[in-house]
C-alpha positions in Angstrom: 157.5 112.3 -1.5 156.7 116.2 -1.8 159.9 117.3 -0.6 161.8 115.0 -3.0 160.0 116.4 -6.5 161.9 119.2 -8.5 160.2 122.9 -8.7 158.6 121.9 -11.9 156.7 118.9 -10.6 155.3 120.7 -7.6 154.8 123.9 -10.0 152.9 121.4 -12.0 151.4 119.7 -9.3 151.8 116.2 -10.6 151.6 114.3 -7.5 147.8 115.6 -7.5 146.5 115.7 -10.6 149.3 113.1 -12.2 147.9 113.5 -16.1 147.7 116.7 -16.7 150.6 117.1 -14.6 152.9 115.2 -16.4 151.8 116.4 -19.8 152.6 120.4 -18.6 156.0 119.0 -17.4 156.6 117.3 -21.0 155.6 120.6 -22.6 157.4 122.6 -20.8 160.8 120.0 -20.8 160.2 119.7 -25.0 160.3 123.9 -25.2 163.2 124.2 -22.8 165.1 121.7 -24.9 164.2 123.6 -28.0 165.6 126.5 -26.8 168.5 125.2 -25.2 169.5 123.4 -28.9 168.8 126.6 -30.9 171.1 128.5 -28.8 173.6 126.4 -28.6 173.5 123.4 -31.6 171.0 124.6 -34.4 172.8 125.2 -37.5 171.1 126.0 -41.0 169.2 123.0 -42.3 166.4 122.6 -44.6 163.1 121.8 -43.9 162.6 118.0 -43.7 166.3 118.1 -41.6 165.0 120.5 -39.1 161.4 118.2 -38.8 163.6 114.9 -38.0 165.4 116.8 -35.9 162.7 118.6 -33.8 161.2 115.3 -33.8 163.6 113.5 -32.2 164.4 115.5 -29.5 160.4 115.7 -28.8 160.7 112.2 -28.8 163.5 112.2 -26.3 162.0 114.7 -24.1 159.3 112.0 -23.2 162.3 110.3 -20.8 163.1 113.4 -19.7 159.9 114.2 -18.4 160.3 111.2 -16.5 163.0 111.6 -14.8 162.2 115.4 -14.5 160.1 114.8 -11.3 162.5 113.9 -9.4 165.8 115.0 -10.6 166.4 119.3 -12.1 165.9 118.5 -15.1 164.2 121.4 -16.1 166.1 124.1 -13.8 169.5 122.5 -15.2 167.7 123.3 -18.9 167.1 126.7 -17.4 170.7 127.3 -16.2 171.8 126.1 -19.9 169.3 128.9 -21.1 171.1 131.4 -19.3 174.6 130.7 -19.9 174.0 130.1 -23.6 172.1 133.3 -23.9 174.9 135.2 -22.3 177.4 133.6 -24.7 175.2 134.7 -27.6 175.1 138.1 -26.5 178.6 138.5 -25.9 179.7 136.8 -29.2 177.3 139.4 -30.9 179.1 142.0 -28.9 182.6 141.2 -29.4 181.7 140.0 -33.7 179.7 143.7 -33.8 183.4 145.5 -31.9 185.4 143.9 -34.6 183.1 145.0 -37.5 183.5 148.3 -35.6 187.1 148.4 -36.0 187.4 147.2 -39.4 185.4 149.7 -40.6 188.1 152.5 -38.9 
């Protein structure tokens, strides 16, 4: 069953120490989600919006961690990370060019 779980799980090392295993998993799923819908989703709300919102997708991580043990979950979340973050960066870039060449 070792060589089926995900870096994560054996990172975590829920097959051993299932609890406290699961619960770093679902921590670390819930941030990676956060991050992955701030770079990519989040738009300006107000307060309560953003509280629903966060909670929800807390509330969904829960399946996620789930299914997380087994499937990449978390590394796919990862790879989201990094090609949303390189989008950013180059959308900054080509929006601070174009500022750049207004201004001349």
């Amino acid at each position: 069953m070792l060589e089926s779980m995900t870096l994560f799980a054996k990172i975590y090392d829920v097959q051993d120490h299932p609890v406290s295993g699961m619960w770093l998993l679902y921590v670390t799923i819930s941030l990676l989600c956060i991050f992955v819908y701030r770079l990519g989703f989040a738009r300006k709300l107000n307060v309560l919006q953003n509280i629903v919102i966060y909670f929800i997708l807390v509330l969904g991580c829960s399946i996620l961690t789930f299914f997380a043990v087994f499937l990449p979950v978390g590394e796919g979340l990862l790879v989201a990370i990094v090609v949303l973050s390189a989008y950013k960066i180059r959308l900054h870039q080509f929006k601070k060019q174009k500022t750049i060449q207004r201004r001349l």
